[in-house]
GUTOR-945005 format. One record per residue (C-alpha): residue number from 1; residue in three letters; z, y, x. Coordinates in steps of 0.2 Angstrom, whole numbers, plus 2048, in hexadecimal, padded with zeros to 3 digits. Layout:
N
<atom><i>NUM</i><aa>ala</aa><up>Z</up><north>Y</north><east>X</east></atom>
...
This chain:
197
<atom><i>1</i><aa>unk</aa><up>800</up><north>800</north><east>800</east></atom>
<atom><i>2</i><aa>unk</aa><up>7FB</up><north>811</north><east>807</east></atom>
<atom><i>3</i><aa>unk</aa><up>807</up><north>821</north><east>807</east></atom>
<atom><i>4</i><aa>unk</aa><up>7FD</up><north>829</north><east>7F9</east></atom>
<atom><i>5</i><aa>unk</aa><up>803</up><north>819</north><east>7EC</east></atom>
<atom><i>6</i><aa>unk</aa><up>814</up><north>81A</north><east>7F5</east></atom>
<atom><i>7</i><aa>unk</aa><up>817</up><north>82C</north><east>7F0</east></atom>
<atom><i>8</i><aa>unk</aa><up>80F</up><north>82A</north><east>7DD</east></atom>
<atom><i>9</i><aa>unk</aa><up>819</up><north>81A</north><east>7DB</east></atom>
<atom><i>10</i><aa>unk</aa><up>828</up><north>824</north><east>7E0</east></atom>
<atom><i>11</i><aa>unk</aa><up>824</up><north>832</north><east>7D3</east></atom>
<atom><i>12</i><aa>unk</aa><up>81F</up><north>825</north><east>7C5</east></atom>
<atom><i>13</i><aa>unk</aa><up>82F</up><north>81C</north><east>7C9</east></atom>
<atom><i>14</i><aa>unk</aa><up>83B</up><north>82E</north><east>7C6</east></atom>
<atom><i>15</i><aa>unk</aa><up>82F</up><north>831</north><east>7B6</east></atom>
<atom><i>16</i><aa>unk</aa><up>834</up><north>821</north><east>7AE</east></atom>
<atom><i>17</i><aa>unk</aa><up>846</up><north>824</north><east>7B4</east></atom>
<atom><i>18</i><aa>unk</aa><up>848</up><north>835</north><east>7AA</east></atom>
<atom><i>19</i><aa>unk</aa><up>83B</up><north>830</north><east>79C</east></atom>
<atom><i>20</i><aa>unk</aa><up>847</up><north>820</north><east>798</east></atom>
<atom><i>21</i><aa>unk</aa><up>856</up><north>82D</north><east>796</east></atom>
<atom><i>22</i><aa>unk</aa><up>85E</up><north>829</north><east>785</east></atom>
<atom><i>23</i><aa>unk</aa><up>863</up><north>839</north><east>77F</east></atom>
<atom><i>24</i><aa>unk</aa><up>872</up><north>835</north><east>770</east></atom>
<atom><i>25</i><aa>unk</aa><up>87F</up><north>83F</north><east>766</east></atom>
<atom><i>26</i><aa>unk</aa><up>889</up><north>83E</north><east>776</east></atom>
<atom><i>27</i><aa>unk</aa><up>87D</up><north>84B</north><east>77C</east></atom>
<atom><i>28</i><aa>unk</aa><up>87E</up><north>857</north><east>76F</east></atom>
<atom><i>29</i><aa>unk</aa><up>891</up><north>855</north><east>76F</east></atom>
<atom><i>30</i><aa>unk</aa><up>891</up><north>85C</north><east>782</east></atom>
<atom><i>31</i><aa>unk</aa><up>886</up><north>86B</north><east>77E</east></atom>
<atom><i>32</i><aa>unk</aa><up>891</up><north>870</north><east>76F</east></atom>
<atom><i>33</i><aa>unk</aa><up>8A1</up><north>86E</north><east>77A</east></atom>
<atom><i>34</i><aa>unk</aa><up>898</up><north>879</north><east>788</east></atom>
<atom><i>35</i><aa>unk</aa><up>894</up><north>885</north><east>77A</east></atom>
<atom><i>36</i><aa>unk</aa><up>8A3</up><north>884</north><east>776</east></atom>
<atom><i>37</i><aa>unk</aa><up>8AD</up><north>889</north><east>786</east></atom>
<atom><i>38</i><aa>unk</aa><up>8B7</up><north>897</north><east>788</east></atom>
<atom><i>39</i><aa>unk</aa><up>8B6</up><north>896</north><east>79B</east></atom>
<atom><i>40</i><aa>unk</aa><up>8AE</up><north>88D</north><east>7AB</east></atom>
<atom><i>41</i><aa>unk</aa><up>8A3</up><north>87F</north><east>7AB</east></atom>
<atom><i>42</i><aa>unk</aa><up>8A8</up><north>878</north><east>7B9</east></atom>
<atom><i>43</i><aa>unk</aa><up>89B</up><north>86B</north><east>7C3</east></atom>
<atom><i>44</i><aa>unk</aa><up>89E</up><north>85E</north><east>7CE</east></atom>
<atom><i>45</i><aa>unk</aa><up>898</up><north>84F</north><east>7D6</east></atom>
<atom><i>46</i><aa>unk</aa><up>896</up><north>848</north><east>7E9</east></atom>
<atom><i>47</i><aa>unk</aa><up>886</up><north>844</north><east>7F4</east></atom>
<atom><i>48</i><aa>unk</aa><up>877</up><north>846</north><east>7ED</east></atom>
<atom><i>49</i><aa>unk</aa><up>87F</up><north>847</north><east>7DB</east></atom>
<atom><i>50</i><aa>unk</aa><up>889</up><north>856</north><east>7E2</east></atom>
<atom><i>51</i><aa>unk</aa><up>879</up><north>861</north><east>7E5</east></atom>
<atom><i>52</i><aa>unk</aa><up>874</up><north>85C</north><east>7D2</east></atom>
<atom><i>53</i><aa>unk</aa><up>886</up><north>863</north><east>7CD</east></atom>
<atom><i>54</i><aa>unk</aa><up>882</up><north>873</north><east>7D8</east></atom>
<atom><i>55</i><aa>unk</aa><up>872</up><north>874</north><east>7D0</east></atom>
<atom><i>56</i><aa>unk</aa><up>878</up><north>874</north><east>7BE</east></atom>
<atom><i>57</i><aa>unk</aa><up>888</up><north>881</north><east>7C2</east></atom>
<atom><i>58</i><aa>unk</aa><up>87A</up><north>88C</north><east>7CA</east></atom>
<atom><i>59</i><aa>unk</aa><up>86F</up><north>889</north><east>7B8</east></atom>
<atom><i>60</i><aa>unk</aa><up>87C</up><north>88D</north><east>7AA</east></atom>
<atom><i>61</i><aa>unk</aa><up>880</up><north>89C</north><east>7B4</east></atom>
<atom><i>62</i><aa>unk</aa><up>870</up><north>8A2</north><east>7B5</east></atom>
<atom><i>63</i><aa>unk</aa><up>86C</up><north>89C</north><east>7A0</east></atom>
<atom><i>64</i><aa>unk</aa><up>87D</up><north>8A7</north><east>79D</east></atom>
<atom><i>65</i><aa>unk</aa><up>88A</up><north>899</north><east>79E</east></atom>
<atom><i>66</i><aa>unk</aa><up>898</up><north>89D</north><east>7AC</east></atom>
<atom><i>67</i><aa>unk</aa><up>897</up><north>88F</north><east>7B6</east></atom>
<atom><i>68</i><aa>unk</aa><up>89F</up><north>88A</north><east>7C9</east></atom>
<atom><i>69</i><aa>unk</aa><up>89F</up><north>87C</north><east>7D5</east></atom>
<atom><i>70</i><aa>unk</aa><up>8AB</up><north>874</north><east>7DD</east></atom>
<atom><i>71</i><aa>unk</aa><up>8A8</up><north>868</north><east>7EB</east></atom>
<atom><i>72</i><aa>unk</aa><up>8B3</up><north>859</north><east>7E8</east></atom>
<atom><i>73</i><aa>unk</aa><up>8B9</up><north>859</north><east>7FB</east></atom>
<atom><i>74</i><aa>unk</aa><up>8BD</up><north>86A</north><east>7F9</east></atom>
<atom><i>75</i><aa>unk</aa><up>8C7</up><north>869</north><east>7E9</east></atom>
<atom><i>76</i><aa>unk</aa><up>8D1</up><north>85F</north><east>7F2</east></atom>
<atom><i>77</i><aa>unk</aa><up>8D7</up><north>86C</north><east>7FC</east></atom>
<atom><i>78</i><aa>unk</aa><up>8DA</up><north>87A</north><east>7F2</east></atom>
<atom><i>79</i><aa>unk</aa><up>8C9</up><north>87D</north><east>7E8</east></atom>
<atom><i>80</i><aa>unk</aa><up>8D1</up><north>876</north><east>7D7</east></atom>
<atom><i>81</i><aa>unk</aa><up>8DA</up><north>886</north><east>7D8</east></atom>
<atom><i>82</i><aa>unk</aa><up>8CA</up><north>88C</north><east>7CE</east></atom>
<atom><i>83</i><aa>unk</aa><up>8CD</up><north>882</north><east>7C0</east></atom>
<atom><i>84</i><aa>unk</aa><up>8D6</up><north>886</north><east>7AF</east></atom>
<atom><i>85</i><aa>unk</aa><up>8DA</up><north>87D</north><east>79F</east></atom>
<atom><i>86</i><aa>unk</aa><up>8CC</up><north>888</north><east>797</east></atom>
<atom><i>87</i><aa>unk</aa><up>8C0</up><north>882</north><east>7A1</east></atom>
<atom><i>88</i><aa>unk</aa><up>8B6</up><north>871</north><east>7A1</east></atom>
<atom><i>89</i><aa>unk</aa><up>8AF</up><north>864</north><east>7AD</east></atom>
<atom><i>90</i><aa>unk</aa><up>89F</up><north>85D</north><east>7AF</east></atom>
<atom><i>91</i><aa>unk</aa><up>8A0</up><north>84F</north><east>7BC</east></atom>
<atom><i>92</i><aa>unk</aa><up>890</up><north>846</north><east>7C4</east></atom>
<atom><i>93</i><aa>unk</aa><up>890</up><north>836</north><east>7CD</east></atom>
<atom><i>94</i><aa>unk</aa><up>882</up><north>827</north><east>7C8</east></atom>
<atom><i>95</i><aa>unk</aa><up>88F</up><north>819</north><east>7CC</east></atom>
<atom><i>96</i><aa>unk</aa><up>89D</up><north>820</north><east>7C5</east></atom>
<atom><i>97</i><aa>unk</aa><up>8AA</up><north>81C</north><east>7D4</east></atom>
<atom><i>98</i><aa>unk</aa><up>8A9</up><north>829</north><east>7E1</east></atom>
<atom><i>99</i><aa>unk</aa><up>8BC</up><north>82B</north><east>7E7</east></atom>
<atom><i>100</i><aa>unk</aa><up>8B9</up><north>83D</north><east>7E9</east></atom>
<atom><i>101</i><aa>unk</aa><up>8B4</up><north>841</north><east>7D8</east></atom>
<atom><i>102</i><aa>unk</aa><up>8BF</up><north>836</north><east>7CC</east></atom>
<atom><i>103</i><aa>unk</aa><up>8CF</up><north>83D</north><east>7D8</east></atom>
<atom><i>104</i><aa>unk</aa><up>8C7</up><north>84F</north><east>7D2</east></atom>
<atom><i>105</i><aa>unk</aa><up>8C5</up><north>849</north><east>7C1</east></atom>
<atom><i>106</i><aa>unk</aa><up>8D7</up><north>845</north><east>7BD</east></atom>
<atom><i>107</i><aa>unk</aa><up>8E0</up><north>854</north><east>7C8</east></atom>
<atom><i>108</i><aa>unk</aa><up>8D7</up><north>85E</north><east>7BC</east></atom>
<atom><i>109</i><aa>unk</aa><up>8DE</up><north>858</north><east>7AE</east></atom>
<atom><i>110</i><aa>unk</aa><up>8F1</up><north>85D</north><east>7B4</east></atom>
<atom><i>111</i><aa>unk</aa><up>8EA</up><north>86F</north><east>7B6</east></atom>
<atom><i>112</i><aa>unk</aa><up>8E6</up><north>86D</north><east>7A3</east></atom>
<atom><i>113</i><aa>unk</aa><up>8D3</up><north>869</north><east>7A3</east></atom>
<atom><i>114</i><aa>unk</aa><up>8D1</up><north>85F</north><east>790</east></atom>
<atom><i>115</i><aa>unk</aa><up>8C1</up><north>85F</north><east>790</east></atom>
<atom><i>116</i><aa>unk</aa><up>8B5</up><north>854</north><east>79E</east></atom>
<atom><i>117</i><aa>unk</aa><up>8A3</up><north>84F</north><east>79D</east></atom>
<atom><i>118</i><aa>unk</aa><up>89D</up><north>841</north><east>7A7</east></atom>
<atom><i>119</i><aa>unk</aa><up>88B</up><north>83D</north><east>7AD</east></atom>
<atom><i>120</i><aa>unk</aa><up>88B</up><north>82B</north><east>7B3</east></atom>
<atom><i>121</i><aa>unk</aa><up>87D</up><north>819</north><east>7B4</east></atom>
<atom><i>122</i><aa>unk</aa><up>88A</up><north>809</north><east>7B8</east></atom>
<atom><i>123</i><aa>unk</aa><up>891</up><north>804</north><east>7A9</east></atom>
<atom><i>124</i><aa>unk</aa><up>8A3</up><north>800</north><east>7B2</east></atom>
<atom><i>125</i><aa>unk</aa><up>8A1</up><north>811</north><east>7B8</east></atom>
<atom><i>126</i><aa>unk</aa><up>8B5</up><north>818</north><east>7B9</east></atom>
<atom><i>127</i><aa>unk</aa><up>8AE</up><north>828</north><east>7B5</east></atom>
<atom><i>128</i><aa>unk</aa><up>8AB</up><north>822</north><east>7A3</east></atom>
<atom><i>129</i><aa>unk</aa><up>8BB</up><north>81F</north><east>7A0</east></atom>
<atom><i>130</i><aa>unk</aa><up>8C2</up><north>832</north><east>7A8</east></atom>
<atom><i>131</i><aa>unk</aa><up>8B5</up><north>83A</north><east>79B</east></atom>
<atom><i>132</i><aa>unk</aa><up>8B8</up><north>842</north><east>78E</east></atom>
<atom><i>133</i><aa>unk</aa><up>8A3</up><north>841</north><east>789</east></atom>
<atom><i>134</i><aa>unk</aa><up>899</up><north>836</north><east>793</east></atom>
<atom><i>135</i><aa>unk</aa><up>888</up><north>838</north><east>795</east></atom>
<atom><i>136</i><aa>unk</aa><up>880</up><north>827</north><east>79A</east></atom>
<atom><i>137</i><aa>unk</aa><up>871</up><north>829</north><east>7A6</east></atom>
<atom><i>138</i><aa>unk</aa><up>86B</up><north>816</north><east>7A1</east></atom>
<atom><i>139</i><aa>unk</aa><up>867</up><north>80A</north><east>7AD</east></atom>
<atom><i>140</i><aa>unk</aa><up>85E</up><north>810</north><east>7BB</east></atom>
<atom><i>141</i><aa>unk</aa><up>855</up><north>809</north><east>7C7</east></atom>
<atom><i>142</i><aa>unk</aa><up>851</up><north>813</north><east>7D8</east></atom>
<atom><i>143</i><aa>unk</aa><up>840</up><north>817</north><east>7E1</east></atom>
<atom><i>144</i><aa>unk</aa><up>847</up><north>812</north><east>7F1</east></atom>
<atom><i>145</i><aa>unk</aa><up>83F</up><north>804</north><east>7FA</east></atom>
<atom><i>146</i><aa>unk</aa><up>84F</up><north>7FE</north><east>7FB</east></atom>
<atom><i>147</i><aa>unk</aa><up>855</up><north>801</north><east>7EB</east></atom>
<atom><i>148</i><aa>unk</aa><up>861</up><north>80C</north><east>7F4</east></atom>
<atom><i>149</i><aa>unk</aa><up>860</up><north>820</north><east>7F6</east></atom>
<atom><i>150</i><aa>unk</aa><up>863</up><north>829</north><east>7E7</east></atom>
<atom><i>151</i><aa>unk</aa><up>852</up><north>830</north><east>7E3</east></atom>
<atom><i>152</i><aa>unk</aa><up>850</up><north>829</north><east>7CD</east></atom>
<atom><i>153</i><aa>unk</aa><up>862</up><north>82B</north><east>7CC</east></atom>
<atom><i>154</i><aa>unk</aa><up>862</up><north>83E</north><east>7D0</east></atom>
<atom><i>155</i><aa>unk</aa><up>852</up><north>842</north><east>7C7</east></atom>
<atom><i>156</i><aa>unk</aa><up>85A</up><north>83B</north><east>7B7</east></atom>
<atom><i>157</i><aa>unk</aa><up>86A</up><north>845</north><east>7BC</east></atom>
<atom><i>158</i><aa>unk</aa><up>85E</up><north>855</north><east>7BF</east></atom>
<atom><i>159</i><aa>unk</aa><up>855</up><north>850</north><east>7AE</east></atom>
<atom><i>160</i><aa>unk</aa><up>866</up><north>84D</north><east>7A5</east></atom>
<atom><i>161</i><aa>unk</aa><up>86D</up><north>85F</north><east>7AC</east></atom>
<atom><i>162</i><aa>unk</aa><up>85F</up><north>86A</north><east>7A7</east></atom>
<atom><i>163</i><aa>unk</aa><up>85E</up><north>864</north><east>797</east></atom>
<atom><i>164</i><aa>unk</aa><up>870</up><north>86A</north><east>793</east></atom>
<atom><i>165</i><aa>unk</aa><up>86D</up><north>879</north><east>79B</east></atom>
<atom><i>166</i><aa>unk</aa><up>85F</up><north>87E</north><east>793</east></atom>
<atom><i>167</i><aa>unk</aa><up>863</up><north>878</north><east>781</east></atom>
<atom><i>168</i><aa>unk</aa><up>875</up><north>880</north><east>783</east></atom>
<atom><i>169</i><aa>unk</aa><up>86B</up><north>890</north><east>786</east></atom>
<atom><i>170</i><aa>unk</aa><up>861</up><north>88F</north><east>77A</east></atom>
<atom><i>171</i><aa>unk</aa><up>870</up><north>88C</north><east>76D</east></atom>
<atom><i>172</i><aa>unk</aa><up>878</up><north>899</north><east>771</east></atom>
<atom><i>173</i><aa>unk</aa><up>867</up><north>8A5</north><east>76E</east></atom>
<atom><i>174</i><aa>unk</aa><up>866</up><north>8AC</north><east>781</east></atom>
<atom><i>175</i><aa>unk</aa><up>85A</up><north>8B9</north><east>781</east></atom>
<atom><i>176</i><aa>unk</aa><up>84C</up><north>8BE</north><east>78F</east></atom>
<atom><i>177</i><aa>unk</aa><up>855</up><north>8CC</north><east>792</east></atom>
<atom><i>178</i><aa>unk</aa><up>866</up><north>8C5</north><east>791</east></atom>
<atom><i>179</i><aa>unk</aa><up>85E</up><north>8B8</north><east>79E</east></atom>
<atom><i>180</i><aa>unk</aa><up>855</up><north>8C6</north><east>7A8</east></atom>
<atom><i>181</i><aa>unk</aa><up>867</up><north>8CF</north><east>7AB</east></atom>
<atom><i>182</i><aa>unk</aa><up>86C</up><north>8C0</north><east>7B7</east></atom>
<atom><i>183</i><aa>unk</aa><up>85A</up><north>8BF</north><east>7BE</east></atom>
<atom><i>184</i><aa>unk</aa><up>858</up><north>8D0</north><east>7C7</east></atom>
<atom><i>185</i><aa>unk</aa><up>84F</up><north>8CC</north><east>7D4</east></atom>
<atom><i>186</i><aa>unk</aa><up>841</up><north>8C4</north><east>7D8</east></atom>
<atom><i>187</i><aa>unk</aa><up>832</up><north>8BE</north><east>7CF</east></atom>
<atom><i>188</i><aa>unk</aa><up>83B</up><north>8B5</north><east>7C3</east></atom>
<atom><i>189</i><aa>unk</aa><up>844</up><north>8C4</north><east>7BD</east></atom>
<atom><i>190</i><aa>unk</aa><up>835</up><north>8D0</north><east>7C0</east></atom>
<atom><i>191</i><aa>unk</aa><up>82E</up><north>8C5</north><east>7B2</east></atom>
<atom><i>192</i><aa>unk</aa><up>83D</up><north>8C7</north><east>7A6</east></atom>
<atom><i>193</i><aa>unk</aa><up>83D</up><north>8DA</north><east>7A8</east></atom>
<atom><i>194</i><aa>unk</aa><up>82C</up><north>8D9</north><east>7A6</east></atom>
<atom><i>195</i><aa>unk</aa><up>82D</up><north>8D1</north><east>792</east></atom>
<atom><i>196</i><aa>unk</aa><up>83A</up><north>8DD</north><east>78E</east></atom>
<atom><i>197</i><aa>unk</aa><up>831</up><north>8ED</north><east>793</east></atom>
């Protein structure tokens, strides 16, 4: 097999991964709850499931949602000062078992979290059970030769998290100006300015 069938095996291989995503009530409970929150959304995950986190902080904030991230690791040593019982958490991790982020998962609940929203694959994932909402990535099955690095498992992640971003946004009516006035620079909100003048 050539590199040019490698590569579009690769992409065919994330596309089923998102396109097999079962989007349930579960869903639509987490975007109300997000809607509902009267404080931070606060993200987090590890690895390459901890860039997907950072990602979706960096998204809400921009789609009017106050978000932050907070590094498992770091939390550890002093970041979970951040968080406060108004706030809620939305942890990533596609096994379910990383050390770093369960140990987050429950400290945040003695600082009064009530509310946490889990994105996990393995159905004996530990992260299910610490979740308040869990929303279930399905079986997924990695690009990798290997079968090892993360590659379907973060695109379904990526999928997952811009769909809640984007239809909490559009729940709660976010205009193009109202978008604009966190864009400011760059193209992106040359183009917003631009549809409101």
């Amino acid at each position: 097999m050539n590199i040019t069938d490698r590569m579009k095996n690769v992409i065919a291989a994330e596309a089923a991964a998102i396109k097999a995503i079962r989007v349930n009530g579960d869903y639509v409970t987490a975007v109300e709850a997000l809607h509902d929150c009267t404080g931070l959304v606060i993200t987090t995950g590890i690895g390459k499931a901890g860039h997907i986190a950072r990602k979706f902080a960096a998204t809400l904030c921009s789609t009017a949602t106050p978000a932050a991230f907070i590094h498992p690791s770091e939390a550890a040593h002093g970041d979970l000062g951040l968080v406060t019982a108004d706030d809620i958490m939305f942890a990533f991790s596609t096994s379910g078992k990383s050390m770093e982020v369960l140990e987050m998962m429950e400290l945040s609940r003695h600082l009064g979290v009530s509310k946490i929203i889990g994105v996990t694959s393995h159905p004996d994932s530990d992260l299910r059970d610490l979740s308040d909402i869990v929303l279930d990535m399905g079986v997924v099955e990695e690009a990798c030769p290997l079968k090892l690095t993360p590659s379907s498992s973060i695109a379904v992640m990526l999928a997952i998290s811009d769909a809640i971003a984007l239809a909490l946004m559009e729940v709660k009516g976010v205009s193009t100006q109202e978008w604009g006035m966190r864009h400011h620079g760059g193209y992106l909100g040359r183009a917003a300015r631009s549809d409101n003048s």
